[in-house]
C-alpha positions as CSV (number, residue, x, y, z in Angstrom):
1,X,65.0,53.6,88.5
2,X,66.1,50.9,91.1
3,X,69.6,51.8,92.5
4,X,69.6,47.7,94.2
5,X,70.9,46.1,90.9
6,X,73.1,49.0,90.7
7,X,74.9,48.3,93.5
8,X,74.9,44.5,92.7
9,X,76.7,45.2,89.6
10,X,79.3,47.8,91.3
11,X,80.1,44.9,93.8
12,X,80.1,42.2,91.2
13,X,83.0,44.2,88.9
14,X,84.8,45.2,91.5
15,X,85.2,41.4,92.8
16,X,85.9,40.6,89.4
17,X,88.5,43.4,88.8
18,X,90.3,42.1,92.2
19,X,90.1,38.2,90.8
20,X,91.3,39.4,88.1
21,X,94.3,41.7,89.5
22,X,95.7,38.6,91.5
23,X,95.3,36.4,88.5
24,X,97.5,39.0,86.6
25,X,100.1,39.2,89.3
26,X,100.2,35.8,89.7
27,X,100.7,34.8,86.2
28,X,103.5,37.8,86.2
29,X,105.3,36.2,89.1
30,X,104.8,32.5,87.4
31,X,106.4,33.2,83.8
32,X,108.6,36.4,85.6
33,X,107.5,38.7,82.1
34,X,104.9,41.3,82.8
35,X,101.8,41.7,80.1
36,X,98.9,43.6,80.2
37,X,95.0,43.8,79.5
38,X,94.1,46.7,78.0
39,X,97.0,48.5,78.8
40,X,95.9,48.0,83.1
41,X,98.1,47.0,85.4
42,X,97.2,44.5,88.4
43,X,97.4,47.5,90.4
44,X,94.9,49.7,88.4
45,X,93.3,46.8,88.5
46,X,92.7,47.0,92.2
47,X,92.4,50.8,92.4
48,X,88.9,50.5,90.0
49,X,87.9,47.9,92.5
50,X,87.7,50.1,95.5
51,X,86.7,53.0,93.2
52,X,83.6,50.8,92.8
53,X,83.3,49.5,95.9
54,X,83.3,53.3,97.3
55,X,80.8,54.0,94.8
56,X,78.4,51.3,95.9
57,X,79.0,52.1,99.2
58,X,77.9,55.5,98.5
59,X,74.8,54.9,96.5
60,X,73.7,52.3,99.2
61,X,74.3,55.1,101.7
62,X,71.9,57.2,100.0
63,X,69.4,54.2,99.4
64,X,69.2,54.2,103.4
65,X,69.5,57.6,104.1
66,X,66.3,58.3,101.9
67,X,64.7,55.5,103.2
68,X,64.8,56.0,107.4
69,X,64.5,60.2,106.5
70,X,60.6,60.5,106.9
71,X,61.0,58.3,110.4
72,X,63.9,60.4,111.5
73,X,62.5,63.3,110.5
74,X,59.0,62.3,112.6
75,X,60.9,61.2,115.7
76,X,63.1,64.8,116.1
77,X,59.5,66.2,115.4
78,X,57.9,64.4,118.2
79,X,60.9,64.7,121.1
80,X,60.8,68.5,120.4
81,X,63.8,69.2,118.3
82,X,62.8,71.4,115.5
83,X,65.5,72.7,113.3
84,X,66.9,76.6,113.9
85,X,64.9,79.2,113.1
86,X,65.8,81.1,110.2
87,X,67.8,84.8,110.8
88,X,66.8,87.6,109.0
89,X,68.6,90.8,109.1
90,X,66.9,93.1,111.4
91,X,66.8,96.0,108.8
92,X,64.6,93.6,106.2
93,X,61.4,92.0,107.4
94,X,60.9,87.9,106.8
95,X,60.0,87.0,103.2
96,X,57.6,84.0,104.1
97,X,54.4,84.6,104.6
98,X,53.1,84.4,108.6
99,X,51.9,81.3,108.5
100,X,54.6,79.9,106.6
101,X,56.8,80.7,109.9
102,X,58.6,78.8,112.5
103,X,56.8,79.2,115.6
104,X,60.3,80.4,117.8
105,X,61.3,82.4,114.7
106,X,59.7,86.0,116.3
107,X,61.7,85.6,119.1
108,X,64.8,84.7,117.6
109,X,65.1,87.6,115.6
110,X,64.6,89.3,118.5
């Protein structure tokens, strides 16, 4: 499923949720009586606004994130930084198989 029109649609009720929150507080400053829509205060209006807003920022986050991870991954590959070896405790032996192993990972243990 495409996460992009995801994101457009967080963004889009968020702006609409603020517009709408100064609208509210303006019309409550205008007739100085205080109403509500839904029960939702210019204010909670606001706070669902940057609730969606951190949730798009968070999804398109991840969009990227997935998308540069292969590249990332390939350039710490080729400047020679490999992750950690794994630690076993001494007493059990390593549950991979041989070739399945890190090739520092003998040494490590060691």
């Amino acid at each position: 499923m495409p996460v992009l029109p995801l994101i457009d649609l967080m963004i889009l009720v968020a702006w609409t949720s603020l517009i709408w929150a100064f609208v509210q507080k303006a019309l409550w400053l205008a007739f100085a009586s205080t109403f509500t829509v839904l029960g939702l205060t210019p204010y909670d209006f606001v706070l669902g606004a940057g609730i969606c807003l951190l949730f798009a920022l968070a999804l398109a986050a991840r969009v990227w994130v997935k998308a540069h991870e292969p590249k990332l991954i390939h350039m710490l590959h080729r400047a020679g930084h490999q992750g950690a070896p794994v630690e076993t405790l001494p007493d059990f032996p390593d549950p991979r198989p041989a070739a399945n192993r890190m090739p520092g990972a003998a040494s490590a243990r060691r």
